[in-house]
TORTI-601559 format. One record per atom (N, C-alpha, C): atom name; z, y, x. Coordinates in pm, 1 decimal. Each point is the difference from the previous one (the first is absolute). Layout:
CA | Z | Y | X
...
end
This chain:
N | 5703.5 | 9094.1 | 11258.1
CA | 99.7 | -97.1 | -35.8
C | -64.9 | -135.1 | -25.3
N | -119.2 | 31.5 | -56.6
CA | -109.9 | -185.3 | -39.7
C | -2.3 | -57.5 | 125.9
N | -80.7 | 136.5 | 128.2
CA | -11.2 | -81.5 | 94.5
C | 153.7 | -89.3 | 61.0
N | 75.9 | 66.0 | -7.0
CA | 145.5 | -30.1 | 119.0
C | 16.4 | -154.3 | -90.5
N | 11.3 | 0.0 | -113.4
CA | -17.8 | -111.2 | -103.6
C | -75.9 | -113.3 | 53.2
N | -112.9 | 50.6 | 10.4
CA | -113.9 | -80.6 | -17.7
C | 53.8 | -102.2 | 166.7
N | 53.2 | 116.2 | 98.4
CA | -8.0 | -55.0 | 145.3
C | 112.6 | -105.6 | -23.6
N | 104.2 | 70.1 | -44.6
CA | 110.0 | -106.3 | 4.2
C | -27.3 | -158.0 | -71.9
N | -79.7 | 52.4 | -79.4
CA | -29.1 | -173.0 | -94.0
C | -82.4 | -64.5 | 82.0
N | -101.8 | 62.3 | 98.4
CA | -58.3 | -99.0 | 36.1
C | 79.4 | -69.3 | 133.4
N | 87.1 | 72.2 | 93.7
CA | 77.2 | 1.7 | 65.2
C | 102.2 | -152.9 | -32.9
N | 33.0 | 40.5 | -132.7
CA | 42.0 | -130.1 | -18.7
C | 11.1 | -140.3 | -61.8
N | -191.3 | 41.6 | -8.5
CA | -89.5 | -114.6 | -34.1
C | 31.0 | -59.4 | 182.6
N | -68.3 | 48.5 | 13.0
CA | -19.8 | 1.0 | 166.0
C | 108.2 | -91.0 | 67.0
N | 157.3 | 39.5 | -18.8
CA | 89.3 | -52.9 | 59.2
C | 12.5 | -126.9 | -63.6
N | -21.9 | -28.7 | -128.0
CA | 18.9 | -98.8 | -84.7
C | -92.5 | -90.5 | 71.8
N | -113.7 | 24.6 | -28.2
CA | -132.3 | -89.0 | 78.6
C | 85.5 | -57.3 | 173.5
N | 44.5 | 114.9 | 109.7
CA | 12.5 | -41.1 | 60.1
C | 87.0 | -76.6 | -19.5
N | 104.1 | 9.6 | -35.2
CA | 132.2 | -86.4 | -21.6
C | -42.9 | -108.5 | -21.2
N | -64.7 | -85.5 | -119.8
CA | -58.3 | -91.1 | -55.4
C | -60.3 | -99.2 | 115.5
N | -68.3 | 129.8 | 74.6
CA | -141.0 | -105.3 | 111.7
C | 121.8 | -65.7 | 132.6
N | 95.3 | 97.7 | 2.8
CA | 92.2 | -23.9 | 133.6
C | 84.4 | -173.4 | -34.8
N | 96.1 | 67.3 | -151.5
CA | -11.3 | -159.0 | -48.1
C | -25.0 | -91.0 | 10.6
N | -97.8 | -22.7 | -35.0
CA | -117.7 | -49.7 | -20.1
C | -57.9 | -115.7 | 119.5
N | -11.7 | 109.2 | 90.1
CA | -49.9 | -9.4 | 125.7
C | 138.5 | -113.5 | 98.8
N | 172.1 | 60.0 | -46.4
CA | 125.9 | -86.3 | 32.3
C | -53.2 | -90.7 | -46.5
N | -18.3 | -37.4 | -138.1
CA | 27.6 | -134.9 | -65.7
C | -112.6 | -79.9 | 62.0
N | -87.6 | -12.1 | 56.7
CA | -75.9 | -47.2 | 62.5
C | -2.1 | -46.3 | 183.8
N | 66.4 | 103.8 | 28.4
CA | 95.3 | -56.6 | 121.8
C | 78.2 | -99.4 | -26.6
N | 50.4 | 10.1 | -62.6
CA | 160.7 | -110.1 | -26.6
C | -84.4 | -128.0 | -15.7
N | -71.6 | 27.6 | -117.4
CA | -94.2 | -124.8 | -44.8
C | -68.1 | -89.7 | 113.4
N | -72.3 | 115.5 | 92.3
CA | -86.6 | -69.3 | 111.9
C | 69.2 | -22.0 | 121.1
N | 174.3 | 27.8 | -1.2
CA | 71.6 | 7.6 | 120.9
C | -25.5 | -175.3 | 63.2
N | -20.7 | 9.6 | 95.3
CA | -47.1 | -163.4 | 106.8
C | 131.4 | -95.4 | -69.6
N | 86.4 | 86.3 | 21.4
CA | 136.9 | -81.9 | 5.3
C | 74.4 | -20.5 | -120.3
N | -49.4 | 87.3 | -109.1
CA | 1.6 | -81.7 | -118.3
C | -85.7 | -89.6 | -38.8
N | -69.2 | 23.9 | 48.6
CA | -180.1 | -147.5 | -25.1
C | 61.8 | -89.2 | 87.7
N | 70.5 | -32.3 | 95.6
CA | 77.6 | -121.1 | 78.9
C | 80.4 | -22.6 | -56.8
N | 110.3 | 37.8 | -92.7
CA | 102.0 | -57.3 | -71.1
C | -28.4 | -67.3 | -86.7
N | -130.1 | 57.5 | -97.1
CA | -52.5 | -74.9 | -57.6
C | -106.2 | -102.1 | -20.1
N | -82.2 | -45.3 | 169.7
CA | -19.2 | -89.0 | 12.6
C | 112.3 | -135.6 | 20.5
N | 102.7 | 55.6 | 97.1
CA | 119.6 | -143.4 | 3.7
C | 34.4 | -30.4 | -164.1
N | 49.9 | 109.8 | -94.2
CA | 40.7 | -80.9 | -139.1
C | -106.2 | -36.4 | -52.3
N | -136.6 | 1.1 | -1.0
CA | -101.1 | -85.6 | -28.3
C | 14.9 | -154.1 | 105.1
N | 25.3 | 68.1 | 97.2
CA | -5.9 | -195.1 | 83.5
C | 121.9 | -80.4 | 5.8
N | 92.4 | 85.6 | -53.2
CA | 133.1 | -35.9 | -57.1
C | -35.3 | -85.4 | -98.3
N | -83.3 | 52.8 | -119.7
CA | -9.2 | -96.9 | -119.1
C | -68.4 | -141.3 | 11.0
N | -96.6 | 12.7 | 137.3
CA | -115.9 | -70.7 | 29.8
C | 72.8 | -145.3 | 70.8
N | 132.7 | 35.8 | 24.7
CA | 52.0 | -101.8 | 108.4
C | 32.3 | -135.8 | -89.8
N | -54.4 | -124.6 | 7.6
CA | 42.3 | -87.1 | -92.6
C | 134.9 | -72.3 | 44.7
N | 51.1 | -44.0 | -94.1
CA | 109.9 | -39.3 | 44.6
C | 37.2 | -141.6 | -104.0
N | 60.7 | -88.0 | 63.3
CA | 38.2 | -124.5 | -53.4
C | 176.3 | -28.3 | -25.0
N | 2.1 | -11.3 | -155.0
CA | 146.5 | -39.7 | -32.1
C | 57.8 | -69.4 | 19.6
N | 122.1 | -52.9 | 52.1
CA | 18.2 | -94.5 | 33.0
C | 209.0 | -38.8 | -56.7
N | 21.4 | -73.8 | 6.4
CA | 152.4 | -29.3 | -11.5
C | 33.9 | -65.4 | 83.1
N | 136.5 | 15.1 | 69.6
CA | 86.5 | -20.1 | 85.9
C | 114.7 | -70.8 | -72.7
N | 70.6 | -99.3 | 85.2
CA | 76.8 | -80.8 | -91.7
C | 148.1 | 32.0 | 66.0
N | 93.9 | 52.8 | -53.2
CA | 151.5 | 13.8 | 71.1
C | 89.1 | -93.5 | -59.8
N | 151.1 | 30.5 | 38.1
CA | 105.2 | -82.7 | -101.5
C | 62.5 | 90.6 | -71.7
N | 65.1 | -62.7 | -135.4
CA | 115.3 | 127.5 | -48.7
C | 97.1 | -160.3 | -42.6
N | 79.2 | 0.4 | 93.9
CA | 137.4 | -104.3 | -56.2
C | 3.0 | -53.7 | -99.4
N | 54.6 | 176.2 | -101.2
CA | 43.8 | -22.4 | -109.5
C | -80.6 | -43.4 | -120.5
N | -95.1 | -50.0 | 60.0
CA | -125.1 | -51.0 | -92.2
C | 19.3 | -129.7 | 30.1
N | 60.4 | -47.7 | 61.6
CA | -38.7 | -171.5 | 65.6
C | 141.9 | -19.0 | 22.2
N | 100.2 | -11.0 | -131.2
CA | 95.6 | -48.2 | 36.1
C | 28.5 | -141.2 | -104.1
N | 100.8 | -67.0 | 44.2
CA | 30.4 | -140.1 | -100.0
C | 203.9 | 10.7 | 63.9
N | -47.1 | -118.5 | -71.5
CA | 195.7 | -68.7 | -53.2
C | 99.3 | 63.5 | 170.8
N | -113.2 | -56.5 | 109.8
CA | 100.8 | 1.7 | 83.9
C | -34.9 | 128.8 | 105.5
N | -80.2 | 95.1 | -70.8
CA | -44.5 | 93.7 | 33.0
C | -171.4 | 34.0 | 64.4
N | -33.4 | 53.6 | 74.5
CA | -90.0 | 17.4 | 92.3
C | -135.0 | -147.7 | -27.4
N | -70.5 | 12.8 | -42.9
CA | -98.9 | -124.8 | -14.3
C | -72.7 | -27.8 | 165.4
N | -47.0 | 128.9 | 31.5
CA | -58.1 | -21.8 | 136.6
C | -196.3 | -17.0 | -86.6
N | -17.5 | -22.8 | -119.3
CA | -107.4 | -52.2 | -27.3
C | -90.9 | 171.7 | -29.4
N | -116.1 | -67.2 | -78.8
CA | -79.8 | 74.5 | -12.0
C | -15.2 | 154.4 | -96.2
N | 110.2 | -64.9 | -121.8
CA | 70.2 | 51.0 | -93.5
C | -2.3 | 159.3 | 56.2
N | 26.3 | 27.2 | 118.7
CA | 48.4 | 161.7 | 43.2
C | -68.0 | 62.0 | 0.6
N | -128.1 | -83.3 | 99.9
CA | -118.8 | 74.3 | 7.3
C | -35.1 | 92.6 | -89.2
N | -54.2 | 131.5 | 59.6
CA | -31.9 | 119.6 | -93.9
C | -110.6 | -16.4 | 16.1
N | -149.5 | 85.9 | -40.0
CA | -98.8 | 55.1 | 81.3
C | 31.0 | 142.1 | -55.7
N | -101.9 | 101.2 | 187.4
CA | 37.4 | 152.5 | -32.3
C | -148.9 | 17.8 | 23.9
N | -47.5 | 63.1 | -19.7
CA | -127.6 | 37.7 | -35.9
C | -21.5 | 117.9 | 134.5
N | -99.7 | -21.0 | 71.9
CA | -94.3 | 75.0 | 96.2
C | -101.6 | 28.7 | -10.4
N | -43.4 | 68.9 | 96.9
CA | -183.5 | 11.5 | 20.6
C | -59.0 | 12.5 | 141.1
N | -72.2 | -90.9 | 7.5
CA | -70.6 | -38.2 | 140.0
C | -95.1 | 115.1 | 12.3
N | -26.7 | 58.1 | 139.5
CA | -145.4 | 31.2 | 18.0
C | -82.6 | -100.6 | -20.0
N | -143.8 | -2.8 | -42.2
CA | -121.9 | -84.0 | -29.6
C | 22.7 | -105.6 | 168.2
N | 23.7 | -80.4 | -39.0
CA | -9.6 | -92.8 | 172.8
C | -117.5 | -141.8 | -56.6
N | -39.2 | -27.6 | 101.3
CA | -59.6 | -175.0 | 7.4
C | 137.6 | -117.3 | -1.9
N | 70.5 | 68.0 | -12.2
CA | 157.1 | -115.3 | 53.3
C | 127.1 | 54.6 | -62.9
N | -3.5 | -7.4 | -106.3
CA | 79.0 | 44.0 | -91.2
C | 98.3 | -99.8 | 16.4
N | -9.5 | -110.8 | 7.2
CA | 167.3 | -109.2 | 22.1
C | 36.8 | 50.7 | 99.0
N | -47.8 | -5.8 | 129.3
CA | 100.9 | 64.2 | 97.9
C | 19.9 | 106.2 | 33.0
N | -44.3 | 110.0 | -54.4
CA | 42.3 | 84.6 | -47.7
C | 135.6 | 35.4 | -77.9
N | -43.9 | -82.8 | -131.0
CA | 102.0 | -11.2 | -92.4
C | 169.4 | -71.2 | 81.8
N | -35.5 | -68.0 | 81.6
CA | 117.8 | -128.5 | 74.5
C | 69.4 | 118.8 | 79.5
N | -98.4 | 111.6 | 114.2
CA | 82.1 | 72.8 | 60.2
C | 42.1 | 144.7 | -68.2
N | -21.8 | 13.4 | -97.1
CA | 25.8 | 116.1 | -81.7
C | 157.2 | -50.0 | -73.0
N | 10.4 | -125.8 | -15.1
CA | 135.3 | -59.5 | -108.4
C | 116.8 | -29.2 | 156.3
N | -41.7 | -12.8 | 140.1
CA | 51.5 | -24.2 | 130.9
C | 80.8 | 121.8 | 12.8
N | -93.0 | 128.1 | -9.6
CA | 47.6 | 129.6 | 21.1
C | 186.6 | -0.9 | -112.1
N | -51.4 | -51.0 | -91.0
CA | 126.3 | 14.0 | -84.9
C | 14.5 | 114.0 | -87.5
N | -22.1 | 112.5 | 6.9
CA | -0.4 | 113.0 | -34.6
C | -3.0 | 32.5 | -166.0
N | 143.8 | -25.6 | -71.0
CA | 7.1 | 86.4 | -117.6
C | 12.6 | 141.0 | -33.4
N | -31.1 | -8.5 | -113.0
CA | 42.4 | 144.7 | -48.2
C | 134.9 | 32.0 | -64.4
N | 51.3 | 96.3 | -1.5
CA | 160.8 | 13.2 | -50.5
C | 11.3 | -35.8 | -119.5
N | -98.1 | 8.6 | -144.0
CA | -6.4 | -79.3 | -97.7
C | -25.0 | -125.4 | -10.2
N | -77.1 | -68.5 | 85.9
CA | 14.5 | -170.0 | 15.6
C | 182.1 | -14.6 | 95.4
N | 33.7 | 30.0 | 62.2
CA | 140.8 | 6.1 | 17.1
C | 101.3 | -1.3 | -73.1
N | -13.9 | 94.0 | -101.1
CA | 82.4 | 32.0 | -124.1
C | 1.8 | -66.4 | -43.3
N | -95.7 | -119.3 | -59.8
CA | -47.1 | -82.3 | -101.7
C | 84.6 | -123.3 | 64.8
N | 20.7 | -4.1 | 76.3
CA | 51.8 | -157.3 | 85.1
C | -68.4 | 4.6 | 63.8
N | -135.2 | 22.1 | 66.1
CA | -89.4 | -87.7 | 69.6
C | 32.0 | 32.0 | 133.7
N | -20.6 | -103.1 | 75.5
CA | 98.0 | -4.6 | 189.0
C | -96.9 | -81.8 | 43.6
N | -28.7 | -25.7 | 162.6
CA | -85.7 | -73.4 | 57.0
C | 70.5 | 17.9 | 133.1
N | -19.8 | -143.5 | 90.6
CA | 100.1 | 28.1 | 136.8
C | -149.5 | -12.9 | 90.4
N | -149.6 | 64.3 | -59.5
CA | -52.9 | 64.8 | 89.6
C | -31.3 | 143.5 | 16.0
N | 4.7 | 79.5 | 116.6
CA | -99.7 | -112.8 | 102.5
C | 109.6 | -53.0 | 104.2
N | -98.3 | -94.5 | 75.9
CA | 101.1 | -105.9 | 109.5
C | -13.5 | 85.0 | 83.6
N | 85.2 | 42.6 | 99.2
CA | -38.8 | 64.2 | 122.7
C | -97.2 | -147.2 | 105.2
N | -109.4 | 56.5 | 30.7
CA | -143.9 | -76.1 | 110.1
C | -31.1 | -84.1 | -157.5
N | 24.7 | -39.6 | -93.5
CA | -97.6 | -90.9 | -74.4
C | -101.7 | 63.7 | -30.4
N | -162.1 | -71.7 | 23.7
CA | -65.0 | 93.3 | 3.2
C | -128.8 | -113.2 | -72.5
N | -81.5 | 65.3 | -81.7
CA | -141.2 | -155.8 | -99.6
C | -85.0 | 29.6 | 155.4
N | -10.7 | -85.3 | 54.4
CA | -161.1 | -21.3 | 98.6
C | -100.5 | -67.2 | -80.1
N | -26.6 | -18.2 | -79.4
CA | -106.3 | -87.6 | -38.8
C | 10.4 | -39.9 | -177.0
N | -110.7 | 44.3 | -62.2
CA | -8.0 | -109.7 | -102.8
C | -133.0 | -0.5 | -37.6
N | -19.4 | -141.5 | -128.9
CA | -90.8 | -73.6 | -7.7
C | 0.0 | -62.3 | -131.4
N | -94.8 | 24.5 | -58.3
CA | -9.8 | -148.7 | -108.0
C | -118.9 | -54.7 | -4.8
N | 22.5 | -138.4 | 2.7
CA | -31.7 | -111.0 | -55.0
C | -10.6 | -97.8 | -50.2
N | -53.0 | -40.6 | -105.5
CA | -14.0 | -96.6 | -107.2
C | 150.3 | 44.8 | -94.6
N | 12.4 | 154.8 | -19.5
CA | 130.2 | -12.7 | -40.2
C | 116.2 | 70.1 | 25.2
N | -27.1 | -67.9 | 167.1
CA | 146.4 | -35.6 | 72.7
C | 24.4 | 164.0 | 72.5
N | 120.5 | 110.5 | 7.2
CA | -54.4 | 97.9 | 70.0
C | 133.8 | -35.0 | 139.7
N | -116.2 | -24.5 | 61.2
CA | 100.8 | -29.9 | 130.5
C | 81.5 | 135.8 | 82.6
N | 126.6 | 44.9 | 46.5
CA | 28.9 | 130.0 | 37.8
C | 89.7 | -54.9 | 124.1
N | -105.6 | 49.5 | 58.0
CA | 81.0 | -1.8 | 177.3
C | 138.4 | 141.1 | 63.7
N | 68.2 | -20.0 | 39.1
CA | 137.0 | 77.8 | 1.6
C | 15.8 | 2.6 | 144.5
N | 32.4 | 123.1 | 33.4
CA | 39.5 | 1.6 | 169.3
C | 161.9 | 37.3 | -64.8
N | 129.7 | -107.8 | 65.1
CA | 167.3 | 63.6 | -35.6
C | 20.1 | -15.2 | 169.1
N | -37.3 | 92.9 | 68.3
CA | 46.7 | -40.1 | 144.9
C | 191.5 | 31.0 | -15.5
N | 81.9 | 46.3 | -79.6
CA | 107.4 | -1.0 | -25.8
C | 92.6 | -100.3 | -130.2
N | -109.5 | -86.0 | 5.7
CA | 87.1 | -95.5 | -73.0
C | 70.3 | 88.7 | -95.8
N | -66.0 | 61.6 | -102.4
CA | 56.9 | 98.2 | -101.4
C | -1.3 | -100.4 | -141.5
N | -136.9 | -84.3 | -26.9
CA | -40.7 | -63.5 | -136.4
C | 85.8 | -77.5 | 18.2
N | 124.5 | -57.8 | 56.2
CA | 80.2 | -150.3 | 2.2
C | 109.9 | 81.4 | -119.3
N | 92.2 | -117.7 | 0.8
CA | 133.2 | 72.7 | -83.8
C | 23.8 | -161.1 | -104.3
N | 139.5 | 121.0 | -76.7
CA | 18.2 | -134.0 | -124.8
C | -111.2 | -51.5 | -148.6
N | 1.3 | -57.6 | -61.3
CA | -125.3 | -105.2 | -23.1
C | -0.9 | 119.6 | -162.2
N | 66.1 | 62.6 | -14.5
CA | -15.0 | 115.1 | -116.2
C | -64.8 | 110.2 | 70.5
N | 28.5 | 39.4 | 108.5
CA | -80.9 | 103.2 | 55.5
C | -130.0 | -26.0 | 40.5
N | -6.8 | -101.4 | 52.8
CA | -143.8 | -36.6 | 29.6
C | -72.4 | -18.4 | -65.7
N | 70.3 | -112.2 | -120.4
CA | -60.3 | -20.8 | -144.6
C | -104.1 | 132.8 | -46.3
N | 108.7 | 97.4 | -27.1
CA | -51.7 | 140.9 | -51.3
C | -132.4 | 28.6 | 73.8
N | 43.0 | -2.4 | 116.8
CA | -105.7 | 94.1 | 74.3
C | -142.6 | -52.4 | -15.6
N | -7.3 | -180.2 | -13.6
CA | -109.4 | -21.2 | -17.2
C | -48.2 | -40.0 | -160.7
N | 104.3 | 40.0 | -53.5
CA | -38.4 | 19.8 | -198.8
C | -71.0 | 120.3 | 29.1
N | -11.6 | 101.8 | 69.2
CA | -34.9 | 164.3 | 26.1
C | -128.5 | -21.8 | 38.6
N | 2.8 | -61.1 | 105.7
CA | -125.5 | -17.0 | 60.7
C | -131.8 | -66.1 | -62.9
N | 75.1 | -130.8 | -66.9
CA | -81.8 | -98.4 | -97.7
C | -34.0 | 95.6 | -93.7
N | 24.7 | 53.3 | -79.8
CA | -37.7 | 76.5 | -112.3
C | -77.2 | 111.3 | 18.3
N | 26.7 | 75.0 | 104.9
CA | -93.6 | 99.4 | 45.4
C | -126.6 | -39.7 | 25.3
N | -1.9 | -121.0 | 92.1
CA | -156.9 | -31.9 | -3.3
C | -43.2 | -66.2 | -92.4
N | 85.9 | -74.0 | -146.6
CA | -65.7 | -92.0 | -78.3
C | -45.2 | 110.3 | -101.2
N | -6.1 | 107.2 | 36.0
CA | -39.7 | 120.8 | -78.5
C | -176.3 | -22.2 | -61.1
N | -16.9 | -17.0 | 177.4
CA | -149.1 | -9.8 | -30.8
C | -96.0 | -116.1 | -68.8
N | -99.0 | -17.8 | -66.2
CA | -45.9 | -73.1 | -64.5
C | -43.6 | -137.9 | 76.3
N | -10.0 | 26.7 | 123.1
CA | -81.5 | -95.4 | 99.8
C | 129.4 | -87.5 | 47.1
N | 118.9 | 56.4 | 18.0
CA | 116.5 | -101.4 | 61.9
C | 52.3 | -38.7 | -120.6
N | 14.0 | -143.3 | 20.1
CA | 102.3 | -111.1 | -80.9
C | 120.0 | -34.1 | 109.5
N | -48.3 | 1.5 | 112.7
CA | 161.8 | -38.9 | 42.1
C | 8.7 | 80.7 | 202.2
N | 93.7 | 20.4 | 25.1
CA | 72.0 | 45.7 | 104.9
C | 15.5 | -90.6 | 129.9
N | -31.6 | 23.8 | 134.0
CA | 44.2 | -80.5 | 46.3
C | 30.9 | 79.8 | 136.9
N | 134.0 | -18.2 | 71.0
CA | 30.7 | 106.4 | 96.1
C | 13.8 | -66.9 | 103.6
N | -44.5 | 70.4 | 81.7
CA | -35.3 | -54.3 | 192.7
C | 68.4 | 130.2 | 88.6
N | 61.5 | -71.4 | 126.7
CA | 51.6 | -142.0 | -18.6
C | 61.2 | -25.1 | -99.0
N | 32.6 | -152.8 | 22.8
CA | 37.7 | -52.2 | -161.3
C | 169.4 | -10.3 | 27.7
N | 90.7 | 91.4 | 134.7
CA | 76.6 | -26.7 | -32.4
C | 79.6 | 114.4 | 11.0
N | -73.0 | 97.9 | 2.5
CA | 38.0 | 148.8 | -107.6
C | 68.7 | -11.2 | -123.6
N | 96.1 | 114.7 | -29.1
CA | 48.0 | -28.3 | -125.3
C | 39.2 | -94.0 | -51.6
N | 118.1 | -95.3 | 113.5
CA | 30.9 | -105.0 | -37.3
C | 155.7 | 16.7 | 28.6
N | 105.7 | -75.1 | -105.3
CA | 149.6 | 18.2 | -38.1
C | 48.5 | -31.8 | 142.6
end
């Protein structure tokens, strides 16, 4: 009876041990699986990606109103808060990112509206110097024209978006007869 005892206990020392090593042996697969070590290289280069904040300037009306309604002025202007990938050219960047137009259903809610993007308005070019950030515009559809409140707006939007940055003091849009009433 000691021995049959004796066999069974070690029996299930034995299974225990194996059990343990088999374990053991899983949790170390999983650990060393390729393709969990790739998931967790991207959320490491995920964190690694720098990125630059930036604000976008829209309208909300009901922020910019007076006696005889509608100001048309600056008053509306919101800013909504973004984030750039790391670029060398963060203004034009910033110019065709506010073009796209693209709110979110809570900047909507809030009032905030924008009558971009233009269908073909498109930034070709920008620049600063001494200041000045010059922004070149392809409208092969004559989209930026309109009444002198709409246009107004569009380039309160534009002005503010780039006077974001520390280097521009003032705006100047080419051609110069873009975005005109």
């Amino acid at each position: 009876m000691k021995k049959i005892l004796l066999v069974v206990l070690i029996l299930i020392i034995l299974f225990g041990l194996g059990y343990y090593a088999m374990r053991n042996d899983d949790d170390n697969r999983v650990i060393n699986d390729p393709v969990i070590e790739d998931v967790n290289e991207e959320e490491e280069e995920e964190e690694d990606v720098v990125t630059i904040p930036i604000k976008l300037y829209y309208y909300n009306p009901d922020l910019d109103q007076g006696q005889g309604g509608i100001l048309c002025s600056s008053k509306g202007l919101v800013a909504v808060d973004r984030v750039l990938p790391d670029t060398t050219t963060p203004l034009a960047e910033s110019i065709k990112l506010l073009l796209r137009g693209e709110l979110t259903q809570a900047e909507r809610a809030e009032g905030i509206e924008t009558e971009f993007p233009l269908e073909g308005v498109t930034l070709e070019n920008a620049t600063i110097s001494n200041g000045v950030a010059t922004l070149t515009f392809n409208d092969p559809n004559n989209k930026t024209g309109g009444g002198s409140c709409r246009v107004g707006i569009l380039l309160l939007q534009i002005e503010a978006t780039a006077k974001q940055f520390p280097t521009v003091t003032s705006v100047r849009i080419s051609p110069a007869d873009l975005f005109q009433p």
